[in-house]
C-alpha positions in Angstrom: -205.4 161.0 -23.6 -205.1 162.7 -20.5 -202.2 162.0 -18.0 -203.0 164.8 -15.9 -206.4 166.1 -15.0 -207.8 169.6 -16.2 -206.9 172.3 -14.7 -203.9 170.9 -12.5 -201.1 173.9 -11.4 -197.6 172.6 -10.5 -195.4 174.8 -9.6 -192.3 174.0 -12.1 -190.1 177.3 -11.4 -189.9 175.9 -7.5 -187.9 173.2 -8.7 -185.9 175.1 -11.3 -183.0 175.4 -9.2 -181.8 171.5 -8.3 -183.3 170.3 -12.1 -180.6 173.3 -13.6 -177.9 172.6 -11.3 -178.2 168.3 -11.8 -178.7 169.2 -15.5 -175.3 172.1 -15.8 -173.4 169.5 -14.4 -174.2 166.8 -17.1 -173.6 169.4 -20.1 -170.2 170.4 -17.9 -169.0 166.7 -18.1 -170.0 166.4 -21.3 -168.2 169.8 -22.3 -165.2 168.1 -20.6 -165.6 164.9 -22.4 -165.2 166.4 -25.6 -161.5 166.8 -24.5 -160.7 164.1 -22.5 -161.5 161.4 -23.4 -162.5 162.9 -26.6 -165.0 161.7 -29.1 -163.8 158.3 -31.0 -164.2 159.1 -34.5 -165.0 157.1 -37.3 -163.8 156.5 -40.7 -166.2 159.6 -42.2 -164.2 161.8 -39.7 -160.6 160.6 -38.8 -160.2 158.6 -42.2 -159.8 155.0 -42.4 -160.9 152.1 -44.8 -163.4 149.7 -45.2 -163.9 146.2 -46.6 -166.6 144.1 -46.8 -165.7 140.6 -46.7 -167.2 136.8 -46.6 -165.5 134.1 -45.6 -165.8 130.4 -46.5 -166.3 129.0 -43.3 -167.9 129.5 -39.9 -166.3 132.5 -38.0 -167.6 135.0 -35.3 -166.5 138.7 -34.8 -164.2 138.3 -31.8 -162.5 136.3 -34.2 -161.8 138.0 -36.8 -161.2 141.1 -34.5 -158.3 139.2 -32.4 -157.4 138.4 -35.8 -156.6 141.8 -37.1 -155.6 143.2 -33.4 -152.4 140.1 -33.8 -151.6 141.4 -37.7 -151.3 144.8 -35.9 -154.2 146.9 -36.8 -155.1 149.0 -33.6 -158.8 149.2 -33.1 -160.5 147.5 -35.4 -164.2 147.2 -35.7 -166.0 144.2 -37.2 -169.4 144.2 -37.9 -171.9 141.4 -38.9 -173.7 142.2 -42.1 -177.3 141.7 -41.1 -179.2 138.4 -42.9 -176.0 136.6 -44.0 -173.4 134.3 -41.9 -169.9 135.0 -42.2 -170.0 138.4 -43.2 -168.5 141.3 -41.8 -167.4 145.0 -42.4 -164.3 145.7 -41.5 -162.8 148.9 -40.7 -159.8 150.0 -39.6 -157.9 153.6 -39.1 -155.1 152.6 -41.8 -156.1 154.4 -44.8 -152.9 154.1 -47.1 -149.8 151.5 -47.5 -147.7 154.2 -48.6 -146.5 156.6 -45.5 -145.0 159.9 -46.8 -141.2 158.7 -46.6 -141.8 156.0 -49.0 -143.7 158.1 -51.3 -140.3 160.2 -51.7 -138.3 157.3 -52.0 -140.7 155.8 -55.0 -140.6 159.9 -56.3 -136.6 158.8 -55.9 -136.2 156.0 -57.9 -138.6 156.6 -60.6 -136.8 160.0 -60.9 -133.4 157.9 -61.8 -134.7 155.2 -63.5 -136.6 157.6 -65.6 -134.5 160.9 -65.9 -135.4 164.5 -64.3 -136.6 165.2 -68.0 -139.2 162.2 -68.4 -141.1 162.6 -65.1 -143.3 165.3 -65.7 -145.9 164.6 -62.9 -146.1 161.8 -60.3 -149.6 162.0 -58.0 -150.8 159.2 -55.3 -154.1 158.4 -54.8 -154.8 159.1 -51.0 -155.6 155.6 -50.4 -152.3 154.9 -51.4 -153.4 152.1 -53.8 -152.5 154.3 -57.3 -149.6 156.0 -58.5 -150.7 158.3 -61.8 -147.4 159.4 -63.8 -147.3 161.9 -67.1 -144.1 161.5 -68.7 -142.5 163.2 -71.3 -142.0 160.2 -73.9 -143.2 156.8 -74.0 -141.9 154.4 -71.4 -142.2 150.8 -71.1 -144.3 149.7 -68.8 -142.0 146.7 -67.7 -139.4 149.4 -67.2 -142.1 151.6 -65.3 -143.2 148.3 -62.9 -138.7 147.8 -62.6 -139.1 151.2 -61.4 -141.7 151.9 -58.8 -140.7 148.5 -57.6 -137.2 149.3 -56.8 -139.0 152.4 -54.6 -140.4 149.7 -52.2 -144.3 149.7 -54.2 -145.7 146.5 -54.4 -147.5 146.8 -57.8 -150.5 144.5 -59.3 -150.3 145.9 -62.8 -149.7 149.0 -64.8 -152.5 150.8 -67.5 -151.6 153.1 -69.9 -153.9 156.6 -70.4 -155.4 158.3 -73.1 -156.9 161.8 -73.5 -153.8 163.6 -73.0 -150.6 165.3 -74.6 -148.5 163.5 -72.6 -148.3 160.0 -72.0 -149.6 158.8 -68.5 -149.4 155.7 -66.8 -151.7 154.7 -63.8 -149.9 151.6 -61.7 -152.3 149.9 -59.2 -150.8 148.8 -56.2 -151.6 146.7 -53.0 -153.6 148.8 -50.9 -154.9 148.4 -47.0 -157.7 146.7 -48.3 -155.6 144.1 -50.1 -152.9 143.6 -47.5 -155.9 143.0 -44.6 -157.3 140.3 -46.6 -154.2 138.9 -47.5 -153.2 138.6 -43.7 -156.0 137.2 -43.1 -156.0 134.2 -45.5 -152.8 133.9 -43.8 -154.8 133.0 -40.5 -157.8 131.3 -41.1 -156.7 129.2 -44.2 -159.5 127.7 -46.2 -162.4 129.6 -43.7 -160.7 132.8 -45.4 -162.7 135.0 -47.7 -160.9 135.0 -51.9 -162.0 138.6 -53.0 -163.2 141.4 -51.1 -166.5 142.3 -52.1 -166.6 146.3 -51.2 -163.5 148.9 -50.3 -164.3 152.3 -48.9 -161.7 154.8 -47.8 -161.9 158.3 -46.5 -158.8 160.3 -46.6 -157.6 162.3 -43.1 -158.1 165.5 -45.3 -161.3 164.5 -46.7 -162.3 163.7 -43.2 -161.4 166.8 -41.5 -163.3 168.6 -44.3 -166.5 166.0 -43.0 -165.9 167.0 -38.8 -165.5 170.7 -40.4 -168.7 171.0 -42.4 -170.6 169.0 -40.0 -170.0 171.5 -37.2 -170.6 174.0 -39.3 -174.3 172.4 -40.2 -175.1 172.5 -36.3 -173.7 176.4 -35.9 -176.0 177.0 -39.1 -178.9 175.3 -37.3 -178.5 177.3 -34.0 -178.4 180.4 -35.6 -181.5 179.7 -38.2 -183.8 178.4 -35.5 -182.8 181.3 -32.9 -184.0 183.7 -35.6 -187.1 181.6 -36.4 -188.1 182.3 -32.3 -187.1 185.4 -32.2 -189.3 186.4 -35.1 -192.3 183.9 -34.3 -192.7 185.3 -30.2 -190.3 187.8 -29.3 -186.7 188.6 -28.6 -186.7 187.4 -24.6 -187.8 183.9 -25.8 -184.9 183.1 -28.6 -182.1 182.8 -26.2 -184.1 180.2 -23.7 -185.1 177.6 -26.9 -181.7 177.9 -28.1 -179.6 176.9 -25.1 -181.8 174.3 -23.8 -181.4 172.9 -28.1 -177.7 173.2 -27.9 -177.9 172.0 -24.0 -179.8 168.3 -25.4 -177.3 168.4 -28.4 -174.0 168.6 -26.0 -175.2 166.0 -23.3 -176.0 163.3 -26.1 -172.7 163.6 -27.7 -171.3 163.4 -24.6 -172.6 160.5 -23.3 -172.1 159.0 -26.8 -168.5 160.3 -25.7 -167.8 158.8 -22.0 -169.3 155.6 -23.6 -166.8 155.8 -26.6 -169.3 154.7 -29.5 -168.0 156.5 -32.9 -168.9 160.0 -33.5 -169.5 159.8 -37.5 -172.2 161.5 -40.2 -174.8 159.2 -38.3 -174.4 161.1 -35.7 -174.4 164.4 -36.2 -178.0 163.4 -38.1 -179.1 161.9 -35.0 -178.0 165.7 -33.5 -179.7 167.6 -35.8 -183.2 165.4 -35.2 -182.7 165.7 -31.3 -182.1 169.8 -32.1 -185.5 170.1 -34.1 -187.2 167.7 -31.7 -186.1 169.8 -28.9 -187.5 173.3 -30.0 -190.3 172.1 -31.5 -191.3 170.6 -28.0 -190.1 174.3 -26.1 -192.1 175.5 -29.1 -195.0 174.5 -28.1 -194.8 175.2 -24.6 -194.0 179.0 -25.4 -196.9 178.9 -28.0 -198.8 178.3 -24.7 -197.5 180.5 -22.7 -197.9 183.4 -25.4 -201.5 182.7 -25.3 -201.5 183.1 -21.6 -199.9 186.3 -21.6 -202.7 188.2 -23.8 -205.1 186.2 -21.9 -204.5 187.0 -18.5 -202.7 189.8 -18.1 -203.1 190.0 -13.9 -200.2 187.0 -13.4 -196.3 187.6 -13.4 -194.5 185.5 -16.3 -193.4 183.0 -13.8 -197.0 182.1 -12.8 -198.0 182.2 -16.1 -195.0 179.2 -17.0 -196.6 177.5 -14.6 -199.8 177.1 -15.5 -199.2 176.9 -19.4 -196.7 174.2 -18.6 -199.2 172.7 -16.5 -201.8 173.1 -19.3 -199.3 171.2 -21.7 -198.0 168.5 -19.3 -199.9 166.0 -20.8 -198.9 166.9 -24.4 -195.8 166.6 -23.6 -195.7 163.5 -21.8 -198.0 161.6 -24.3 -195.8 162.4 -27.1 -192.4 162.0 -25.8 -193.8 158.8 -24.7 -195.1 157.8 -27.9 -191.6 158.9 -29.4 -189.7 156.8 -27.4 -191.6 153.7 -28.0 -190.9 154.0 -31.4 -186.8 154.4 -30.8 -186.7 151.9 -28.7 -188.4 149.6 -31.8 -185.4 150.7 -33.3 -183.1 150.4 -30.5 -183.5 146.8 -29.8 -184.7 145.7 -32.8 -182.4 147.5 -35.1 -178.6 146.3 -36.0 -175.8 148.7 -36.3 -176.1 152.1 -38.0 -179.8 152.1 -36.8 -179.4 151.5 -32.8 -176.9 153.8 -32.5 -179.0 156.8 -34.1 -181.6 155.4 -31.8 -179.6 155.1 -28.8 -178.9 159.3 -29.1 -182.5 159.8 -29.7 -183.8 158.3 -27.3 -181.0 160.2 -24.8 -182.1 163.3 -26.9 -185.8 162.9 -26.3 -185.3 162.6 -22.3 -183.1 165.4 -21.7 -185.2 167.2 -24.1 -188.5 166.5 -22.0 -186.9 168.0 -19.8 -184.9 171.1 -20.9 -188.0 172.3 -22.4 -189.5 172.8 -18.9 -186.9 173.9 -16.6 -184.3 175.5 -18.9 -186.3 177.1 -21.8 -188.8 178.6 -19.9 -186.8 179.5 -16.9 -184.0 181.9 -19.3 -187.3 183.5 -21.1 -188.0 184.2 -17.5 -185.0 186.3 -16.6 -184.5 187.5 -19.6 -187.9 189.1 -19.4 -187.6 190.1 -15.4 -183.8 191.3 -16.2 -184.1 193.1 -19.8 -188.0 193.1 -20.1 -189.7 193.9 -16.5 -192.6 191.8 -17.8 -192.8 190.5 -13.9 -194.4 191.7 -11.5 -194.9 189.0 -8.9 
């Protein structure tokens, strides 16, 4: 399929100047946006829990968000679990019952009910919903419950160990998960759901390791596929691919930023497939425009972007066209998850259209007239 006709020349590098400057300022906002607002992370980043829930009678979202909002939870997010009526996913940023003071004051008063010689060890879970204790002799497990009680923990019931020297306990305790459903039988009464049927937490540790190694995935990326161009053309065309790559990747997280949807492991996926869609379009294009340049060696570089980006107009319009039909599929048809990795995709695949054309092959450009003299038109 042909959009344009054979042996059509537009002059691309005219128009390089207002495309750049309308394009710098989006990645500029977007830089800026990273700050302030700042991206809304979700559970897999900032740490939070989850609960999957279905209650008894009929019930809508907004509900059970205003709900949740009046027991005090700030922000929470309710989600309809797709194919069945009156159930959600709840998540909110509250990962454990237990802040820090209250952990010391149940360290306290197990210490004194216990002795400075009997508690060996005392570790809580970070979703704050176990305590694990190795003592030095055997303790009863009333007395143990007495205890950890009298420290403020609301417990459910206490399990003795085996497998080690030392006695250990494990005491399981009324987590997030446990108190959100509880307020919320409190509310809706008989409509309210009796046992929750999945609980997910990520700890703010665990989730700062997440944001850390998932930068670190896109660094690794930059760097792999700059050397991949650099060893498949040459040297002057590395830098060009890989700032109109990281260009696409920056303005889709920051429009996924000013519109504050949650930045999570979704998303950084939905980065990587917008980074490897983006150079293998620019790709292609400087395949071209090597060709070109053993071809016809009477034209300066800039004519001879022209003319291969000419040449591949059509490729490129046919399958970014034929990309984005799918996404939008997705986009509309999807629930969730799936239309927000199709909503950056499809943000992806128009600012990567474009990037390919007037920021890739522009930088190969002056890198060749400034560090090259390839030009000499």
């Amino acid at each position: 399929m042909e959009f344009i006709k054979p042996g059509t020349y537009i002059d691309f590098m005219k128009y390089r100047g207002p495309v750049i400057t309308v394009l710098g300022l989006l990645a500029t906002l977007s830089l800026v946006s990273l700050f302030y607002p700042g991206p809304n992370y979700g559970i897999d980043f900032a740490g939070g829990t989850e609960i999957q829930l279905a209650f008894n009678g009929d019930t809508s979202p907004g509900e059970v968000r205003a709900a949740l909002e009046d027991a005090g939870y700030s922000r929470p997010d309710v989600i309809s679990v797709e194919g069945k009526a009156n159930e959600y996913i709840i998540r909110v940023q509250e990962v454990s019952s237990l802040p820090e003071e209250q952990i010391e004051k149940i360290r306290e008063a197990v210490t004194a009910a216990l002795g400075d010689n009997v508690v060996r060890e005392m570790k809580v879970s970070p979703g704050g919903d176990k305590i694990t204790l190795r003592v030095s002799g055997t303790v009863h497990e009333q007395q143990l419950q007495e205890a950890l009680e009298a420290g403020g923990a609301h417990v459910r019931s206490i399990n003795s160990l085996a497998g080690s020297r030392d006695p250990r306990y494990e005491a399981h305790l009324v987590g997030v998960a446990d108190e959100l459903a509880t307020q919320l039988r409190e509310q809706f009464g008989d409509r309210a759901p009796q046992e929750a049927l999945r609980v997910e937490w990520v700890g703010p540790k665990a989730g700062e390791q997440l944001r850390d190694a998932a930068i670190q995935s896109l660094l690794y990326a930059i760097a792999f596929i700059m050397l991949y161009v650099a060893f498949r053309f040459d040297l002057r065309f590395a830098p060009g691919g890989v700032i109109a790559m990281f260009h696409d990747a920056l303005i889709t997280l920051g429009i996924y930023v000013l519109l504050q949807k949650e930045v999570n492991l979704t998303t950084v996926a939905a980065l990587l497939t917008i980074m490897g869609y983006s150079i293998n379009d620019t790709i292609v294009v400087f395949d071209r425009i090597r060709e070109n340049m053993v071809r016809v060696r009477d034209k300066s570089l800039r004519e001879l972007i022209n003319v291969s980006t000419s040449q591949m107009l059509s490729r490129t319009i046919v399958t970014s066209l034929t990309t984005l039909l799918s996404v939008s599929a997705f986009f509309f048809l999807g629930t969730g998850v799936i239309r927000d990795i199709a909503f950056a995709l499809g943000i992806g695949i128009l600012i990567g259209t474009l990037s390919s054309i007037f920021i890739a092959a522009p930088i190969t450009e002056l890198m060749d007239r400034r560090l090259f003299s390839r030009s000499r038109g």
